[in-house]
Structure formats: structure tokens, C-alpha cells
VEXDREN-2710 file (C-alpha; in Angstrom, 1 decimal):
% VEXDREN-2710
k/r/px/py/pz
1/UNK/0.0/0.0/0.0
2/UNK/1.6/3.6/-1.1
3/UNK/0.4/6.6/1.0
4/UNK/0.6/9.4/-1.2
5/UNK/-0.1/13.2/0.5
6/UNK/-2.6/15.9/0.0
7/UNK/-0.7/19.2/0.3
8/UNK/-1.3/22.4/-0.9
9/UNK/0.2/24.8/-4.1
10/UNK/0.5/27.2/-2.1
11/UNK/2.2/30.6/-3.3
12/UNK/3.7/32.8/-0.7
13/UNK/0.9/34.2/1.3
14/UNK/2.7/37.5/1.8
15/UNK/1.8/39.0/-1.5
16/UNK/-1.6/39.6/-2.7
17/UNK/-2.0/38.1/-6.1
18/UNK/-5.6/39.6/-6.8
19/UNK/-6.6/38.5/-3.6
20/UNK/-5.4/35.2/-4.7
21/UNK/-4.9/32.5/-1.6
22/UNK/-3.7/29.3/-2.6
23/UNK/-5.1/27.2/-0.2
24/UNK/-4.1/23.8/1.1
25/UNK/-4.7/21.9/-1.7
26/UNK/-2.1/19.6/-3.0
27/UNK/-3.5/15.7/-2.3
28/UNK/-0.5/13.7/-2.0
29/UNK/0.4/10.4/-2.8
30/UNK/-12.0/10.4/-26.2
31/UNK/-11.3/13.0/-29.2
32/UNK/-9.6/15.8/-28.1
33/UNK/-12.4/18.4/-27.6
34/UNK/-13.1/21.8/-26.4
35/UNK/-13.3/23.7/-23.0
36/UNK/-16.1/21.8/-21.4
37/UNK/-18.7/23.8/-19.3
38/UNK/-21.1/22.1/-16.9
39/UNK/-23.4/23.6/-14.2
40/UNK/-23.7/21.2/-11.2
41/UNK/-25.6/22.4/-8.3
42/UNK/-23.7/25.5/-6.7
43/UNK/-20.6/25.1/-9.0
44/UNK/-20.0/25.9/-12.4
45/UNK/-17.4/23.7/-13.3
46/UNK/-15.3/24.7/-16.4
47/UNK/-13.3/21.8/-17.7
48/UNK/-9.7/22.8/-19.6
49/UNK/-8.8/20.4/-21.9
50/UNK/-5.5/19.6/-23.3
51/UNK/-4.1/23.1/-24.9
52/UNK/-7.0/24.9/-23.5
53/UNK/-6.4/28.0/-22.2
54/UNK/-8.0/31.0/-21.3
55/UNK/-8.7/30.9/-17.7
56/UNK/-7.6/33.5/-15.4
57/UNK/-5.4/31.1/-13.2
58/UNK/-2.8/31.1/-15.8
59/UNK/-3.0/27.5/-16.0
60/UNK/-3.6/25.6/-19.5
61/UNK/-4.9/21.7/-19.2
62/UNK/-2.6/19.1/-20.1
63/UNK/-5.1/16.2/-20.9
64/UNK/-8.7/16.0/-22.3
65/UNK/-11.7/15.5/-19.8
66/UNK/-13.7/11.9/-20.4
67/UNK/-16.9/11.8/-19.6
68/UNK/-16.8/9.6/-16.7
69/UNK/-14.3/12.0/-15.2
70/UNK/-16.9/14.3/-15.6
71/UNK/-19.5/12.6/-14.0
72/UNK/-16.7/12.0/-10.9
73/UNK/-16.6/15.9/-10.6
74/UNK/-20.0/16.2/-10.1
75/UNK/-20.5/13.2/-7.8
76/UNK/-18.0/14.9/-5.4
77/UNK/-19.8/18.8/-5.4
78/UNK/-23.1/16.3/-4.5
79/UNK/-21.1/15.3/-1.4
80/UNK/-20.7/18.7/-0.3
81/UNK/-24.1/20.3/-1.7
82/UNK/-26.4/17.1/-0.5
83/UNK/-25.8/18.3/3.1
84/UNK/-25.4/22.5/2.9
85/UNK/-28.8/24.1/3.3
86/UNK/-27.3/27.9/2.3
87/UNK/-28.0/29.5/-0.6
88/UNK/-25.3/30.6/-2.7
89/UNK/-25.6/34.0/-4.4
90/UNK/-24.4/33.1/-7.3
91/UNK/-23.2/29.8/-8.6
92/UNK/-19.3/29.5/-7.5
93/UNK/-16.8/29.2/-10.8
94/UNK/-14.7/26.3/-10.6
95/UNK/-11.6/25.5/-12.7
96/UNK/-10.3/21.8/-13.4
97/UNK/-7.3/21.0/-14.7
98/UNK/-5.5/17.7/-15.5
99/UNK/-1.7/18.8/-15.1
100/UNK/1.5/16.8/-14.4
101/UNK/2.4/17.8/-10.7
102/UNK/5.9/16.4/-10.5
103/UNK/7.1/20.2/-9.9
104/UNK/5.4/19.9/-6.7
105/UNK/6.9/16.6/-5.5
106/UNK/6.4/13.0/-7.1
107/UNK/3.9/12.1/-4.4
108/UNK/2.0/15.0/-5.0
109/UNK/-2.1/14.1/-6.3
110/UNK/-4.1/17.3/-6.8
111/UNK/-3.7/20.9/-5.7
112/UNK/-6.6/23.7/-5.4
113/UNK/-6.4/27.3/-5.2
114/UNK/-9.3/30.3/-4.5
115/UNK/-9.7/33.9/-4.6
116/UNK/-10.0/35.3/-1.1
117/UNK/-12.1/38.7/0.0
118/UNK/-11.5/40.0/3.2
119/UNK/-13.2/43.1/5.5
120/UNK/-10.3/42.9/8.4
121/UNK/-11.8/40.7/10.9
122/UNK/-13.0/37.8/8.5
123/UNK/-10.7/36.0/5.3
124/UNK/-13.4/34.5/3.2
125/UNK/-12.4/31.9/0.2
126/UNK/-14.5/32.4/-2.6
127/UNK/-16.7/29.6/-1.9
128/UNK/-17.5/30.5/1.4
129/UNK/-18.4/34.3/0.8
130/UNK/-20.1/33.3/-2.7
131/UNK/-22.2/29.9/-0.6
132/UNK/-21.7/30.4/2.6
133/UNK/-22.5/34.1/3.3
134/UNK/-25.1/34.3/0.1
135/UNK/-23.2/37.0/-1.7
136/UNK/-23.2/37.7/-5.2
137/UNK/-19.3/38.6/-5.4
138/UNK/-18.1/40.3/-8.2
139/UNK/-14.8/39.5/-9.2
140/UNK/-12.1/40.5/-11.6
141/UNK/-11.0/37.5/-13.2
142/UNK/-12.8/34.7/-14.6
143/UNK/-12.6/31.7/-11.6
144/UNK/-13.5/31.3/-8.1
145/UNK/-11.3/28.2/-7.0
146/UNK/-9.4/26.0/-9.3
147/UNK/-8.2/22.7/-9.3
148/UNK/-5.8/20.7/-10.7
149/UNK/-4.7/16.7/-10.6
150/UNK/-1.8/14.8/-11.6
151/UNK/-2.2/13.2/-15.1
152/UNK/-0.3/9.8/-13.7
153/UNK/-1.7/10.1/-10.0
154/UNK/1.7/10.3/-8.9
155/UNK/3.0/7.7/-10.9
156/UNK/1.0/5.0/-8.5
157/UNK/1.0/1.1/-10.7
158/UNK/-2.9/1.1/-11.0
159/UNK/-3.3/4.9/-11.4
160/UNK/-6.8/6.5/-11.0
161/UNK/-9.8/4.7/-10.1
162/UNK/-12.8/6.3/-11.7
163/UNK/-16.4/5.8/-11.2
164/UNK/-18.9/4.8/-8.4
165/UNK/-16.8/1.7/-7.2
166/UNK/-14.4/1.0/-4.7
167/UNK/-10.5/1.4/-6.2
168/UNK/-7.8/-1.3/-6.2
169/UNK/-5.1/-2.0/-4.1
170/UNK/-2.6/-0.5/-6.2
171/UNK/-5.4/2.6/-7.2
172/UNK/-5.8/5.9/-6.0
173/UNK/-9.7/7.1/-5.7
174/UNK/-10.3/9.8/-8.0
175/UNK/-13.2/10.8/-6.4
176/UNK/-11.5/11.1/-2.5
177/UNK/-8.9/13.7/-3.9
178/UNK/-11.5/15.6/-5.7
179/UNK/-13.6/16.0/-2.6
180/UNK/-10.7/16.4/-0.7
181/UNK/-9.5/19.7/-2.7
182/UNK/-13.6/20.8/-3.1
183/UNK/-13.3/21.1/1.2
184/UNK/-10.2/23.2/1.0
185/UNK/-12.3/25.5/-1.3
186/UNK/-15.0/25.8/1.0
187/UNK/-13.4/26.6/4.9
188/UNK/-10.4/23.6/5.1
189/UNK/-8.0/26.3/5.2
190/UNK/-5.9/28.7/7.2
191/UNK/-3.8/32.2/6.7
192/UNK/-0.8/31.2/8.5
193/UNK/2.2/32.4/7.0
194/UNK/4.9/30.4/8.0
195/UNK/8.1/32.6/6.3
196/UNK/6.6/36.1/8.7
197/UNK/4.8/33.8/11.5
198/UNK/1.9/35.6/11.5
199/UNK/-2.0/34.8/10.5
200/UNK/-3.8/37.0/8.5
201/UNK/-1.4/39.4/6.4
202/UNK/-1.7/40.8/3.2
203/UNK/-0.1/42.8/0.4
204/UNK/1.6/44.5/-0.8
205/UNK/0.6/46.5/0.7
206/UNK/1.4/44.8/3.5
207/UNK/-1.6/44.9/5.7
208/UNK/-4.1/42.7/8.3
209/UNK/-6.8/41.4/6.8
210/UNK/-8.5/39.3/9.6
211/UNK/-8.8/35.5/10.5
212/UNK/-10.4/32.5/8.1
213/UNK/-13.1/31.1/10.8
214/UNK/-10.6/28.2/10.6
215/UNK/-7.8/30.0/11.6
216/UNK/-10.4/30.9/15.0
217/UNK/-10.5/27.3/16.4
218/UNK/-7.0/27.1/16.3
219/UNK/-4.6/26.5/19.7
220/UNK/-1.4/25.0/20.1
221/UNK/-0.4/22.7/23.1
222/UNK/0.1/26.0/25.5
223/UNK/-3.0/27.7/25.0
224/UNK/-1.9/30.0/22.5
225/UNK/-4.1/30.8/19.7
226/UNK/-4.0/33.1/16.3
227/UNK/-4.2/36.8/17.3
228/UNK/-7.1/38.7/16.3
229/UNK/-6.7/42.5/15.1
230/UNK/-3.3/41.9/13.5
231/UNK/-0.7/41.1/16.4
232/UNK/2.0/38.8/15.6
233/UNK/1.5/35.1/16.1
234/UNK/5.3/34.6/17.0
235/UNK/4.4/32.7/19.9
236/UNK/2.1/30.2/18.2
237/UNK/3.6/26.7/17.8
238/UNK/3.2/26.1/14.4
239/UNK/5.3/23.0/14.7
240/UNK/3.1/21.1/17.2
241/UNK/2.6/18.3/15.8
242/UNK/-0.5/18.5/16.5
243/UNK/-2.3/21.8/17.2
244/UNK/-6.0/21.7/17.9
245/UNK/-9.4/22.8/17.1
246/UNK/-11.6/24.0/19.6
247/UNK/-14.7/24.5/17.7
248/UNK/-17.3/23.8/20.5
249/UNK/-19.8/21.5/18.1
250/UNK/-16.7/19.9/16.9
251/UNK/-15.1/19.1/20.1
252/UNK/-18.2/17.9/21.7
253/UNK/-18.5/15.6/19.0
254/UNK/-15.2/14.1/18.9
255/UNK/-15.5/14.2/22.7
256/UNK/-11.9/16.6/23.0
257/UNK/-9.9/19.4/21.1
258/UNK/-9.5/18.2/17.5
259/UNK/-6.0/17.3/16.6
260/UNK/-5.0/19.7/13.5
261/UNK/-1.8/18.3/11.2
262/UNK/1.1/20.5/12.0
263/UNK/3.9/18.5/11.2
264/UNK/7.7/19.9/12.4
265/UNK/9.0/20.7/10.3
266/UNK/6.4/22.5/8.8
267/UNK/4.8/21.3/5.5
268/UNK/4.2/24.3/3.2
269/UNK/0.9/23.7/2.2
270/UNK/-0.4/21.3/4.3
271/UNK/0.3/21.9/7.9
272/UNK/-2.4/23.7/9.4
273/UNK/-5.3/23.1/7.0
274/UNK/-6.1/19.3/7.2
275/UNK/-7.0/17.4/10.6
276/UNK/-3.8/15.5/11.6
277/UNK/-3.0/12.4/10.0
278/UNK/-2.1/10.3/13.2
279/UNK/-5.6/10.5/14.7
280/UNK/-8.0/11.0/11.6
281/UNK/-6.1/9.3/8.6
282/UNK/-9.4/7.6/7.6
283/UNK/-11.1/11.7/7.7
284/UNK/-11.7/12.9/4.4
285/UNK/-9.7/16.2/5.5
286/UNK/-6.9/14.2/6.4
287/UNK/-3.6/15.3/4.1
288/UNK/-2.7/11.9/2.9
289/UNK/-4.1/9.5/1.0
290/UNK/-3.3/4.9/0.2
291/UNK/-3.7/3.3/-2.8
292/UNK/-7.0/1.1/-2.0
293/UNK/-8.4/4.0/0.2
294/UNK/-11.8/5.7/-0.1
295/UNK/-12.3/8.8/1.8
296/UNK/-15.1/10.1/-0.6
297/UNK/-17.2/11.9/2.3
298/UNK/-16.7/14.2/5.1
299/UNK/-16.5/12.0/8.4
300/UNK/-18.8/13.5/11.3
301/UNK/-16.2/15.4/13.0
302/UNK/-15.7/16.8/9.7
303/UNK/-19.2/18.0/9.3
304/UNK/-19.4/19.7/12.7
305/UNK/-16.5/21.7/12.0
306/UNK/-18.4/23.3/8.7
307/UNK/-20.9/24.0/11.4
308/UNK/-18.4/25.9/13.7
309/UNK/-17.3/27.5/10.6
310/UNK/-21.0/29.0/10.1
311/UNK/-22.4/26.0/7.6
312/UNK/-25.8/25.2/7.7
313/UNK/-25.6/21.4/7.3
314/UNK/-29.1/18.6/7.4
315/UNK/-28.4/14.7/7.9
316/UNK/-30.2/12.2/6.4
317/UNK/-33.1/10.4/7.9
318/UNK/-31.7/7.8/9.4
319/UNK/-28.2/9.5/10.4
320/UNK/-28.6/9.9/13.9
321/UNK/-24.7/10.0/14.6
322/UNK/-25.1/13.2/11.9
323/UNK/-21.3/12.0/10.6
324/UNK/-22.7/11.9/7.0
325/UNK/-23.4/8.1/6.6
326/UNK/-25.7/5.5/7.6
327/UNK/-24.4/2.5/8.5
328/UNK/-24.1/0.1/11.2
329/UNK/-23.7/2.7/13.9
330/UNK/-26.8/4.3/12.9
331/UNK/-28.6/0.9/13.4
332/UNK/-27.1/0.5/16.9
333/UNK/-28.3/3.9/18.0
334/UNK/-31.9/3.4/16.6
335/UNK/-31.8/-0.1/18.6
336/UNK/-30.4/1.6/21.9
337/UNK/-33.3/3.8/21.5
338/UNK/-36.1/2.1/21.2
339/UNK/-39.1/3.7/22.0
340/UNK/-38.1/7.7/21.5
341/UNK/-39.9/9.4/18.7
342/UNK/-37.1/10.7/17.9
343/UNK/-35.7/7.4/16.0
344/UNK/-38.8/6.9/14.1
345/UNK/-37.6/6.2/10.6
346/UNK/-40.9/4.5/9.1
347/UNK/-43.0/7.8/10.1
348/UNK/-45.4/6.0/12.9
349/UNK/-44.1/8.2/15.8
350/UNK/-42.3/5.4/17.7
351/UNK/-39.3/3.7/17.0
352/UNK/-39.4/-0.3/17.2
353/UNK/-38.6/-3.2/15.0
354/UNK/-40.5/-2.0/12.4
355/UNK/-38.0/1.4/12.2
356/UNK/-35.1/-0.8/12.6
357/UNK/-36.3/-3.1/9.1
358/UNK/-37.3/0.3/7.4
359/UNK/-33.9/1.8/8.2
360/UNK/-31.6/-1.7/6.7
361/UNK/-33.8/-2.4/3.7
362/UNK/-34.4/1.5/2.7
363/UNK/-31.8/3.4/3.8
364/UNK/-28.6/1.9/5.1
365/UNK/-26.0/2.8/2.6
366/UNK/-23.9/-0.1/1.3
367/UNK/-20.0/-0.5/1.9
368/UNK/-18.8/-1.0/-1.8
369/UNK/-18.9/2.9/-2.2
370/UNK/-21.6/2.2/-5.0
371/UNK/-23.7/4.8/-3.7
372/UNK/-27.0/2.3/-3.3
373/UNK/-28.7/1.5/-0.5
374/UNK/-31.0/-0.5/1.1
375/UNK/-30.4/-4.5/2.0
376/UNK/-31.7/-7.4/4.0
377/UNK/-31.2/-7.7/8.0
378/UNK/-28.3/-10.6/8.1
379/UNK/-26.5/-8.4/6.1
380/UNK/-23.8/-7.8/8.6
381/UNK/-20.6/-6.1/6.6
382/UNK/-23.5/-4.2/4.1
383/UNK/-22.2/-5.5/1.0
384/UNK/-25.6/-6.1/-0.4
385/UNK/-25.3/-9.8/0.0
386/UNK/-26.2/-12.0/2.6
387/UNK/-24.0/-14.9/2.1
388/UNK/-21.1/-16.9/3.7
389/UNK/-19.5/-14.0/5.3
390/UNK/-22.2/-12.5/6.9
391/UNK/-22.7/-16.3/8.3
392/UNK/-19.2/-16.6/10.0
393/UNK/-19.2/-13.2/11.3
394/UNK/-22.8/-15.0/13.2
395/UNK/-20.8/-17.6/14.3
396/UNK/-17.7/-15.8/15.7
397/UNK/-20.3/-13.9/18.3
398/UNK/-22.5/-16.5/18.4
399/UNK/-23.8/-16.8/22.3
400/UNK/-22.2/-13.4/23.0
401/UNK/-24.5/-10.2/24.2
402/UNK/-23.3/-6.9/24.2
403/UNK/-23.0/-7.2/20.5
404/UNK/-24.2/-4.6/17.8
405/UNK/-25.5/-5.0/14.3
406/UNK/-22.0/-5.3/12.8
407/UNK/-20.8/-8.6/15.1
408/UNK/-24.3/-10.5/14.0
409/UNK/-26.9/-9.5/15.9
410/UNK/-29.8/-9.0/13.2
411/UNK/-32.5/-7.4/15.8
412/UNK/-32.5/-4.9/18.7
413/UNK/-32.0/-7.8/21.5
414/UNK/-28.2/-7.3/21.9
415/UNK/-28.1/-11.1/22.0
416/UNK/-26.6/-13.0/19.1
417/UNK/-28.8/-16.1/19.4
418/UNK/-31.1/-18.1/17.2
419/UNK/-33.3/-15.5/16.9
420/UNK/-30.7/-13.4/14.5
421/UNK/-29.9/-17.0/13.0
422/UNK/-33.5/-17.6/11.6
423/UNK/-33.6/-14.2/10.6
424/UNK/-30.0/-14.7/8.6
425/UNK/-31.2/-18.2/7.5
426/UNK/-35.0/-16.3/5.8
427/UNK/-32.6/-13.6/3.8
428/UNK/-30.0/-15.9/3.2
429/UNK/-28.6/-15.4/-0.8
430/UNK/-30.4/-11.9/-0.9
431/UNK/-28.4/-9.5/-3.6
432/UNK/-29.1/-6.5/-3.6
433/UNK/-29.9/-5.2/-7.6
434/UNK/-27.2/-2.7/-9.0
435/UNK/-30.6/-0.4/-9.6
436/UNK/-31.7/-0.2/-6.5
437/UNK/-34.3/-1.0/-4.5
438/UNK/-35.1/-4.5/-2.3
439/UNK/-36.0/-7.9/-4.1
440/UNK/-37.4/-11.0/-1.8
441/UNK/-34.5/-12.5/-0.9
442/UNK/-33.4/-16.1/-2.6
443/UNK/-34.0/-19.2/-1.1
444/UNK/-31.2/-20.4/1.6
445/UNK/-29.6/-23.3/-1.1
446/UNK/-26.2/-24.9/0.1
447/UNK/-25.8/-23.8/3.6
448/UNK/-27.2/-26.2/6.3
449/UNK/-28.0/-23.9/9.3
450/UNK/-29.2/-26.1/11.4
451/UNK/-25.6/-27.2/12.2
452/UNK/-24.6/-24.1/13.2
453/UNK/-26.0/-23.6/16.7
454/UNK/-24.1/-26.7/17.5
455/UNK/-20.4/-24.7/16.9
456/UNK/-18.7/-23.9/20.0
457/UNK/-18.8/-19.9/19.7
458/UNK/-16.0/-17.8/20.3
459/UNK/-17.2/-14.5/22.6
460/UNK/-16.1/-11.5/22.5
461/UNK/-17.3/-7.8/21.8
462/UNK/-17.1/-5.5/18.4
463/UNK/-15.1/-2.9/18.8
464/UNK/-16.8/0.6/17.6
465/UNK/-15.2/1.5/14.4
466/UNK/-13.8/5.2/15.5
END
């Protein structure tokens, strides 16, 4: 497995290049055709194709745009737009570019970069003032934020992985980095400047211009944190390894200080604006990146940070950790809740058994990172398929209590028992289509069952995934 890094091309943030910021934003590790323009939710997203030029960053595209890349663009805004309530004021303009990166480092991935306003107290990216704040900002040049991805994905064996499914273990998910540098864009992303060890500067002329909100949360092991009104941060350990963020929603969730990459020595780029690697390398925010991994979605931390930035962000029905998903955790917190209202899934003001089948065969969303949902209780990994596997994870908890959806138990008992096994045994050979929706599972076939309850069980508890 090759761990590649997200990092930022980051020009010196000392001089004002029409209010350019670039901002944390380099992820590490057809027929030629025409600039490609495509409207997708809040973004406008101009494609530059190879030879195109014309777009205010300077930059000119290397490589044509196929049409499933395309479609792996717009998947990613959908991440970040299926959960923000505000109202843009106008549609941000977003630049794409495929590019060969080697300049930047050969384990370099992607790179974004966004116009920044200012009034003295606040540092706005373009995507934030534009979506977050509701303006209609006017702007000199031709692009809000731009992004750009290396042509050979840093040289990695199996390359990019495009499309809906999971990549290989020699791959690099497309979609992940491509999230990754649409976060940056809208908050991910700090002022520090590490040459004048200060926050906040400007020019030239050299002047203050105020804080991001993410520069805000930020405090280093001895309490010190970024100075509003322009005082030097000379005192601010920018080297920590980590620093923290104390956004309150944030920290409640993650249930302390949020650990903030700030490697020593410090990674132009990339320390300060992603959530440290150590603690959160499986966080869509995090700066690195394996072959194999999918980090396609913010992780709940993640989302109640965009809320202490000043997001308005809605969960799903069915979400009730709010971390973005629904999964197996979701299912344990509907079944240690039975009987509150607010767990009611199926819409008959209580929540019961009835909620917990509505919530596995409707909304669950399966693990293969196909974007479907919906599957059959005995499903216990939420692959879509109740078959062997979802047998001997039964059988390694068999007996046990304590257990949650994940270890085998298939209703809201906490007992892995018979109970979960007949339920396992009527599902058994369910797939779930590649359309959608829920078919009546097939009929049980090869497996005898009955021979199961006679296996000595191992017993032990599942350990919570974070």
C-alpha cells in the first residue's frame, strides 16, 4: 500500500495576487475536444482540456476531460451540496485542470487554489463568501477556486480509479482527492504564513486582513491561539505536531480538542489546514491518502467543524450519529433507542422493530462505495449480500451479548442467538440489484443452518469502528 499526500500549491501568502490564496490543496500520494462547461448544483465547473487555455489562473490543461471524469466531478460537489442548506448567491466558478504535478513533488495528487475577499476581521475563500455568506461577489477574473490533478496520480501502478466503485489495491480514488480539494475550497484552510509567523497578512501593501473562521479554532499545546486584530502570532507553535481545534460543536462531538496536522518541520501547504494524520487518517480532510483508500465523504467530525465554521448542514433520515453516513452505527443507535420518537424512521411516531427493518432495507447505505442502499437484515458487513461471510461473522459472536449490528446480531436484543440466525437463515442469498431498491431474498440453497448452533462460539465484543 503507497500513501501518497494531499498538500497544498500554495504561493507565498505575503503577496496579494488579486486576492489570490492558494489554499491547502495539493492531495498527495476520447477525441480531443473543447473547453467543457457544466453547471452542477452550486458550482459551475469549467473543464480545460489539453491546450485549452484562457482561464484567469494562468493555468492551460494538459489532458482532455472523459466523460466519466466528468460525472466523478459532479459526484464529489453532490457530497458537499447534499448536506449544505445555504443559498449561494451566485453559482461558484470552478476551474479543473488535468496537469503533471511532478514540480510539486512526485507524491503530489491534486492541488486547489481560490480567490480570497477580506473586511479585516473575516478571510473569506471564494466559496464560502459566494455559498456560505449568500453574496453575489463580483470578481475580476474569470474563476472562483481552481483545481488541478496529476495526469499519472503520482505515478501510482494502478493509477486512477474512476467511477462509483471501490479502487484497487494498487489505485488511487479519484473521487476522494477531488472531494478532498472541493473542502479546502469551502473553509479547510488557514492564513498562516509560515516565512513572517503571523495569521492573517496581506499585500503589498502589507496589511491585516482578519482570520479565516478556521484559523479561529486554532490552539497550540500552551494555550496560545491566532491573534485577532493583526498582532504577531510569533508565539504560536506552528510545529506542534499536533495543534487543535476547539470548535465547541466539533469538540463535543469528537469528545476533545480536535488534533490539527502540524507536522515539524512544517509542510508548506499542508500543515495547518487538514486534521492530523495520526488520529483522523481515515477523515476525508486528512492530508494523505493509500492506494486502495476511499475517503469520498466528510466523516462526522468533519461536518461539525463546517458547522463551527458557520455552515448550515441537514443529515439524512436515518443519520442519527449526523457524521454523514448511515451504517451500522446508525442501526445501533436506533436499537439503543427504542421507543423515543425521535428514532422513528418508518413515520409512525415510535421507534421499534418495524424502524429498525425500514432503516436496513431503505436506507442503510452499502459498503462497496456504489452509492446504493437498502439490503436485507443478516447483512452484517453491508455489502448487499447476505451470504457466507455474513454467516461466519454469526458464528464468531454467536452466544455473546453486548453485540451490535455489525458482530451479527440482526434485531434490537443485543443477544446474538437463534433468533438473528433464523432471521440470517430467511434472507439468506439476498443481492441486492445494482438499480436499486429491495427484491425477496433467494431461497437459503447450500448452507445447512441447522448445524450451526451446534459450533462452540467464540465471545467477545465489536469494537466501535472510531
Amino acid at each position: 500500500m503507497v500513501s501518497l499526500r494531499m498538500t497544498a500549491t500554495c504561493a507565498s501568502k505575503t503577496s496579494r495576487w488579486a486576492a489570490m490564496a492558494w489554499v491547502c490543496c495539493l492531495l498527495m500520494a476520447a477525441p480531443a475536444t473543447a473547453l467543457v462547461v457544466e453547471d452542477h448544483g452550486p458550482f459551475s465547473v469549467s473543464f480545460y482540456g489539453a491546450g485549452d487555455g484562457g482561464s484567469d489562473t494562468g493555468v492551460v490543461g494538459d489532458q482532455d476531460w472523459t466523460l466519466q471524469q466528468r460525472q466523478d466531478v459532479a459526484a464529489s460537489v453532490d457530497i458537499w451540496a447534499s448536506h449544505i442548506t445555504d443559498t449561494p448567491g451566485r453559482q461558484i466558478q470552478l476551474h479543473v485542470f488535468w496537469s503533471e504535478l511532478d514540480s510539486y513533488g512526485t507524491n503530489v495528487l491534486g492541488g486547489s487554489a481560490s480567490r480570497r475577499t477580506w473586511d479585516g476581521n473575516t478571510i473569506w475563500n471564494a466559496g464560502e463568501y459566494v455559498w456560505r455568506e449568500g453574496v453575489n461577489y463580483a470578481s475580476s477574473v474569470n474563476f472562483d477556486t481552481f483545481v488541478q490533478l496529476d495526469i499519472t496520480a503520482a505515478g501510482v501502478g494502478g493509477g486512477w480509479n474512476f467511477g462509483s466503485g471501490n479502487p484497487a489495491g494498487n489505485a488511487i480514488d479519484f473521487r476522494s482527492v477531488i472531494s478532498h480539494e472541493l473542502g479546502h475550497s469551502l473553509g479547510f484552510s488557514d492564513s498562516y504564513d509560515a516565512s513572517r509567523k503571523d495569521f492573517g497578512w496581506v499585500g503589498p501593501p502589507v496589511r491585516y486582513a482578519g482570520l479565516t473562521e478556521w484559523d479561529k479554532f486554532l490552539i497550540d499545546s500552551d494555550g496560545t491561539t491566532a491573534p485577532a486584530g493583526g498582532g504577531r502570532a510569533r508565539d504560536f507553535n506552528a510545529t506542534d505536531d499536533p495543534v487543535f481545534w476547539t470548535g465547541p460543536l466539533a469538540n463535543d462531538y469528537y469528545g476533545q480538542p480536535v488534533p490539527i496536522y502540524a507536522p515539524d518541520p512544517f509542510a508548506q501547504g499542508s500543515s495547518m489546514a487538514h486534521v492530523d494524520q495520526a488520529s483522523l487518517s481515515y477523515a476525508l480532510m486528512s492530508p494523505w491518502i493509500s492506494t486502495g483508500q476511499s475517503l469520498r465523504d466528510p466523516i462526522g467530525v468533519e461536518w461539525k467543524m463546517m458547522q463551527d465554521m458557520g455552515w448550515s448542514v441537514v443529515f439524512a433520515l436515518g443519520d442519527f450519529d449526523e457524521d454523514g453516513d448511515i451504517d451500522s452505527d446508525d442501526i445501533n443507535l436506533l436499537c439503543d433507542n427504542v421507543g423515543d420518537p425521535a428514532f422513528d424512521v418508518d413515520g409512525d411516531n415510535d421507534a421499534d422493530e418495524d424502524d429498525l427493518i425500514y432503516l436496513v432495507e431503505n436506507l442503510v447505505e452499502l459498503s462497496d462505495g456504489s452509492g446504493r442502499v437498502g439490503t436485507q437484515r443478516g447483512d452484517f458487513n453491508l455489502d448487499g449480500v447476505v451470504n457466507a461471510t455474513d454467516l461466519a461473522i454469526m458464528k464468531d459472536t454467536f452466544g455473546a451479548s453486548g453485540v451490535g449490528y455489525a458482530g451479527g446480531n440482526a434485531n434490537c436484543d443485543t443477544v446474538v442467538n437463534a433468533t438473528d440466525l433464523a432471521i440470517l437463515k430467511a434472507n439468506f442469498g439476498f443481492s441486492a440489484p445494482t438499480g436499486g431498491g429491495v427484491p425477496e431474498p433467494a431461497t437459503l440453497g447450500l448452507l445447512a443452518l441447522a448445524s450451526f448452533a451446534l459450533l462452540k462460539r467464540q465471545r467477545r465484543q465489536l469494537a466501535d469502528r472510531r
